[in-house]
HTML snippet that shows the backbone in 3Dmol.js (N, CA, C, O; Angstrom):
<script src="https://3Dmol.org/build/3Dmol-min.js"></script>
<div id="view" style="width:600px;height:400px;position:relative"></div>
<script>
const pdb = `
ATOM      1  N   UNK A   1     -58.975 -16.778 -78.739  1.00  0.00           N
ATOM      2  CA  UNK A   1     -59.432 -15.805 -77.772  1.00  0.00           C
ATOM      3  C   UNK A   1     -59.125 -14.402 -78.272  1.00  0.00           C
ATOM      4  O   UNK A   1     -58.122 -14.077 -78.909  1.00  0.00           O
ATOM      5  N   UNK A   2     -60.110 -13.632 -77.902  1.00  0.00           N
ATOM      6  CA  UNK A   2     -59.725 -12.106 -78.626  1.00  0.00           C
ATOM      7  C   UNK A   2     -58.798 -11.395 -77.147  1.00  0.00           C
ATOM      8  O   UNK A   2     -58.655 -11.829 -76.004  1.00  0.00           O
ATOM      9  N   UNK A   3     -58.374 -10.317 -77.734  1.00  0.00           N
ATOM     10  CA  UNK A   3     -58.111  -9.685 -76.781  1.00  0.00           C
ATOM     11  C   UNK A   3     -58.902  -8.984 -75.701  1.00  0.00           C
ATOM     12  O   UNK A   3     -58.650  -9.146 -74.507  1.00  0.00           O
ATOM     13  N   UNK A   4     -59.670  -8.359 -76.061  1.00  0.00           N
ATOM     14  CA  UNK A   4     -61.022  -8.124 -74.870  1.00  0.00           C
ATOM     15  C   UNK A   4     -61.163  -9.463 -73.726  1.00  0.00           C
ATOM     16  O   UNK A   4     -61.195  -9.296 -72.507  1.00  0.00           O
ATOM     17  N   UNK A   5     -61.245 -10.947 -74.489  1.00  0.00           N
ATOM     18  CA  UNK A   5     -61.533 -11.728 -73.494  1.00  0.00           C
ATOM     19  C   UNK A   5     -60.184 -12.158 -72.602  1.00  0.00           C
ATOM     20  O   UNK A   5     -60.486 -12.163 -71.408  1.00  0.00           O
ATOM     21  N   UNK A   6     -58.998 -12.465 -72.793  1.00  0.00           N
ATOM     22  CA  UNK A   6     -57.585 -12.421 -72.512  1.00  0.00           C
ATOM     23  C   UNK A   6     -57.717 -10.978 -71.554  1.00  0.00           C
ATOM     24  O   UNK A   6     -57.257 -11.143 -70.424  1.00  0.00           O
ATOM     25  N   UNK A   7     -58.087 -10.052 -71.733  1.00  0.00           N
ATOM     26  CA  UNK A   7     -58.054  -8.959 -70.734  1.00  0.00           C
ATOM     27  C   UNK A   7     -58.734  -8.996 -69.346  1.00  0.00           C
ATOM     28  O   UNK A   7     -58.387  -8.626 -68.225  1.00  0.00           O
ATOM     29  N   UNK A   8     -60.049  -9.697 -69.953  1.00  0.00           N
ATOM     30  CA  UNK A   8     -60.934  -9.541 -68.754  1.00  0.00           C
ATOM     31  C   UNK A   8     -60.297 -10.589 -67.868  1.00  0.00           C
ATOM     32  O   UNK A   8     -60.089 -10.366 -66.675  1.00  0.00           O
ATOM     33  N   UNK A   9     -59.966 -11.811 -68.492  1.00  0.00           N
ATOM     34  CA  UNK A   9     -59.682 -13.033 -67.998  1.00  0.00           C
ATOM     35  C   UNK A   9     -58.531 -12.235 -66.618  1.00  0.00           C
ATOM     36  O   UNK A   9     -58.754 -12.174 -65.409  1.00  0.00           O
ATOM     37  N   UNK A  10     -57.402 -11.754 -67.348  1.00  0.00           N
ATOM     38  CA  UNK A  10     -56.639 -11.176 -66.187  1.00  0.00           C
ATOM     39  C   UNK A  10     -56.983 -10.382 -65.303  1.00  0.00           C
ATOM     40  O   UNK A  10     -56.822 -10.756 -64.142  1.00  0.00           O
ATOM     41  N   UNK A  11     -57.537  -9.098 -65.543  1.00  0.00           N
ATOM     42  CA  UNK A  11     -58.363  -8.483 -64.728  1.00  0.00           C
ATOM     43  C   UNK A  11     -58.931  -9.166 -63.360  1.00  0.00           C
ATOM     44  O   UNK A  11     -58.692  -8.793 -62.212  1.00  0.00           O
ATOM     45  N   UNK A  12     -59.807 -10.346 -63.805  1.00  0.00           N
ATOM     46  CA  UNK A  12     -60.374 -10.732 -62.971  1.00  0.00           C
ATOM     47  C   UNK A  12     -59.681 -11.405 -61.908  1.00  0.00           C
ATOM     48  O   UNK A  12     -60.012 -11.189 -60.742  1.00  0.00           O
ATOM     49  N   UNK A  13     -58.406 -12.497 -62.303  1.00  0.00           N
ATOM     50  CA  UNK A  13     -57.066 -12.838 -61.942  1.00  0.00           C
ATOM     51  C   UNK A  13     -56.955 -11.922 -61.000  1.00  0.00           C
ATOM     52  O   UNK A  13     -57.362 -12.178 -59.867  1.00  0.00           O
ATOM     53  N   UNK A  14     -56.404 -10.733 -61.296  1.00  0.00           N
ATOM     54  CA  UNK A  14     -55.737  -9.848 -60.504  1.00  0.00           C
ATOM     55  C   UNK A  14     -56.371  -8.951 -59.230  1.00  0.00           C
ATOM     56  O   UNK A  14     -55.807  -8.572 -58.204  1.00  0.00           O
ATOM     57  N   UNK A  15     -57.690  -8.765 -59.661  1.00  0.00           N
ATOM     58  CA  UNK A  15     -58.225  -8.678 -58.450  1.00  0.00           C
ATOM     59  C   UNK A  15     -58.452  -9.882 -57.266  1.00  0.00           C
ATOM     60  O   UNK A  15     -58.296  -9.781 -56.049  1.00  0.00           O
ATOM     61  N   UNK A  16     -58.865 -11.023 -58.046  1.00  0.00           N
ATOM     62  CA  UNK A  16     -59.435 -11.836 -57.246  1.00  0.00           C
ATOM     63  C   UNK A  16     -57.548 -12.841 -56.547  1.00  0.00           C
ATOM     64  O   UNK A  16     -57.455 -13.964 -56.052  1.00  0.00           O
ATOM     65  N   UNK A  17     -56.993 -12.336 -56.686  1.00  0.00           N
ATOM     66  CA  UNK A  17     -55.413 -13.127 -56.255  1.00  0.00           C
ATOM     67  C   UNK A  17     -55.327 -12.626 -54.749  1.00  0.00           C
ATOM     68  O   UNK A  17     -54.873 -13.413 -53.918  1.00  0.00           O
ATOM     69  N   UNK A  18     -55.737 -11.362 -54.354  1.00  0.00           N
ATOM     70  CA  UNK A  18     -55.729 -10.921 -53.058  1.00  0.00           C
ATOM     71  C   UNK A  18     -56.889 -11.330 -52.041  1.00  0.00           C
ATOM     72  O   UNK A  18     -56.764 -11.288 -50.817  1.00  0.00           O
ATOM     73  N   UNK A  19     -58.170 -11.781 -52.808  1.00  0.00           N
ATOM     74  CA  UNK A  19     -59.214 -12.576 -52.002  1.00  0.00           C
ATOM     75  C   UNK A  19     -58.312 -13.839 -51.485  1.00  0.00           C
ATOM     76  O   UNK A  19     -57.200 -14.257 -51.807  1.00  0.00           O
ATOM     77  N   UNK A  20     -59.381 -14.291 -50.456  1.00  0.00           N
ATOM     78  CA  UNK A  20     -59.257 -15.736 -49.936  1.00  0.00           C
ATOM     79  C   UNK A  20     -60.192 -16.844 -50.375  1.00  0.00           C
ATOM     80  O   UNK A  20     -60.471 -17.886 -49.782  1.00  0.00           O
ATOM     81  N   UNK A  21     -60.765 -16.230 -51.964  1.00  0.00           N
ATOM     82  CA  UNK A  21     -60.978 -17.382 -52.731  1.00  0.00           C
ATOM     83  C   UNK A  21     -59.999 -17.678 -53.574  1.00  0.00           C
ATOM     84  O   UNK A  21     -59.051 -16.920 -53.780  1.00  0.00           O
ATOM     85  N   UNK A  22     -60.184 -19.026 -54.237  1.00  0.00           N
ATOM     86  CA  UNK A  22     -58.866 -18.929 -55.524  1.00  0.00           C
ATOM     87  C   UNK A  22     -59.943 -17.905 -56.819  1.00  0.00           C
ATOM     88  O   UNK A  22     -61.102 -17.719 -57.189  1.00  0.00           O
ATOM     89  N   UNK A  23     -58.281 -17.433 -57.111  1.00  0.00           N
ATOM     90  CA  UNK A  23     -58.041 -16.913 -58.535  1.00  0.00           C
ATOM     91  C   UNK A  23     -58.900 -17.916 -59.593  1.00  0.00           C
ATOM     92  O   UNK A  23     -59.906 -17.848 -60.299  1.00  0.00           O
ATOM     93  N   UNK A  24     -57.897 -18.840 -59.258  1.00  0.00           N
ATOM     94  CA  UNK A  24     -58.006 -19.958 -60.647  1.00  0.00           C
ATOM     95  C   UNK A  24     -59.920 -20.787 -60.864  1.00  0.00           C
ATOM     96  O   UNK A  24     -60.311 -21.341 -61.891  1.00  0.00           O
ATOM     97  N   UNK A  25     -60.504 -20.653 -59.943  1.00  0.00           N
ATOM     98  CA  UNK A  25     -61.632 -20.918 -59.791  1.00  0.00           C
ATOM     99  C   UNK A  25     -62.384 -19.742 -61.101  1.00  0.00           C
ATOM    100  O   UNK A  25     -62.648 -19.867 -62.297  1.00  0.00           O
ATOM    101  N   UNK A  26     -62.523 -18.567 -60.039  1.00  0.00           N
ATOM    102  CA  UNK A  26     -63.334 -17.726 -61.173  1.00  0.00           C
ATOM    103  C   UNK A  26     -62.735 -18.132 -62.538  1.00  0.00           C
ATOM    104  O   UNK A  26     -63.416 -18.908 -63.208  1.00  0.00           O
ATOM    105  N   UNK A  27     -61.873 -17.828 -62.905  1.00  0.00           N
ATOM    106  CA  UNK A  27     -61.265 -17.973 -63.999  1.00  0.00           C
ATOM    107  C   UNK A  27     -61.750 -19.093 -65.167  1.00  0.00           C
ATOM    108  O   UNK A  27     -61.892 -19.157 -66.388  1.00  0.00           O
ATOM    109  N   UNK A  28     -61.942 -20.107 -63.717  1.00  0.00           N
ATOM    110  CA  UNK A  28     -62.712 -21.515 -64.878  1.00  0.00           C
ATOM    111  C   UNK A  28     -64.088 -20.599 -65.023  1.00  0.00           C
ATOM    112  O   UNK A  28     -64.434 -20.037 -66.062  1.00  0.00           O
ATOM    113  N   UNK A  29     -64.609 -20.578 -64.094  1.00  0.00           N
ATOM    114  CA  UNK A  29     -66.068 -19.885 -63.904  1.00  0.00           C
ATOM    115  C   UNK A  29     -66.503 -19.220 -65.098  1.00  0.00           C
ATOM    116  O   UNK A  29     -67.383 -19.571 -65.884  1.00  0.00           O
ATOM    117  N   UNK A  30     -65.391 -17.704 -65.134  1.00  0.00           N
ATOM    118  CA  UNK A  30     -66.195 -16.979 -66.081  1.00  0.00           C
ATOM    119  C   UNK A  30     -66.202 -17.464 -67.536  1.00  0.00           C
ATOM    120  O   UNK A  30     -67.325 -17.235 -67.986  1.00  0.00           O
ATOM    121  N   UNK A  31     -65.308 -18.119 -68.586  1.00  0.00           N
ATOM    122  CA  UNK A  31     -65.743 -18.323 -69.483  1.00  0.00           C
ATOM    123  C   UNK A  31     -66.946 -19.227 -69.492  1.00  0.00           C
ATOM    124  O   UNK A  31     -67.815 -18.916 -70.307  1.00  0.00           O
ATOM    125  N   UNK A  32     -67.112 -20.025 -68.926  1.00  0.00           N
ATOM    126  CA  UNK A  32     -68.784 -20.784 -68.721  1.00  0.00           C
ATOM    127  C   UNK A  32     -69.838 -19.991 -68.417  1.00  0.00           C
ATOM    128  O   UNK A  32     -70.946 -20.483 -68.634  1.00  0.00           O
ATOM    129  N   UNK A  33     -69.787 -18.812 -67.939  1.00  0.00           N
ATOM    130  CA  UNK A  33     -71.126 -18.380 -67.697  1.00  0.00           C
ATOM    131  C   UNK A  33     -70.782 -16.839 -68.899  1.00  0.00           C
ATOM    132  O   UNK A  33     -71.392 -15.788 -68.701  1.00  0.00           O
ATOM    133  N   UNK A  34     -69.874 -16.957 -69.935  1.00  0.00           N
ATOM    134  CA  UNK A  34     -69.955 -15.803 -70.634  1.00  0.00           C
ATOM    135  C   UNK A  34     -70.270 -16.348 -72.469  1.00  0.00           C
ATOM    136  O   UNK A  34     -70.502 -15.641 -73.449  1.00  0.00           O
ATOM    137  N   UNK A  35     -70.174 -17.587 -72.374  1.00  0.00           N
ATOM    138  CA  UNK A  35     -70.720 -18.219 -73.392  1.00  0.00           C
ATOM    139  C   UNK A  35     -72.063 -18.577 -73.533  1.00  0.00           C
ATOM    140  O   UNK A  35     -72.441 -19.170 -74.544  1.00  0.00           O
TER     141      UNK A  35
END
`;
const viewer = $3Dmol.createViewer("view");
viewer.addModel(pdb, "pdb");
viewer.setStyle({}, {cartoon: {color: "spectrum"}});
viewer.zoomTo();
viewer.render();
</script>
């Protein structure tokens, strides 16, 4: 993993930890729809 993708990965983590969806969902999510 580069760092750009390790970044976004958290990013997205960190916003989405205060929703009342899971975190860990997107997380699977986005590398599948960024490949």
């Amino acid at each position: 993993m580069t760092f750009y993708h390790l970044f976004t990965l958290a990013l997205i983590q960190g916003i989405t930890e205060f929703l009342p969806v899971s975190s860990s969902g997107h997380l699977i999510l986005l590398p599948r729809l960024t490949n």
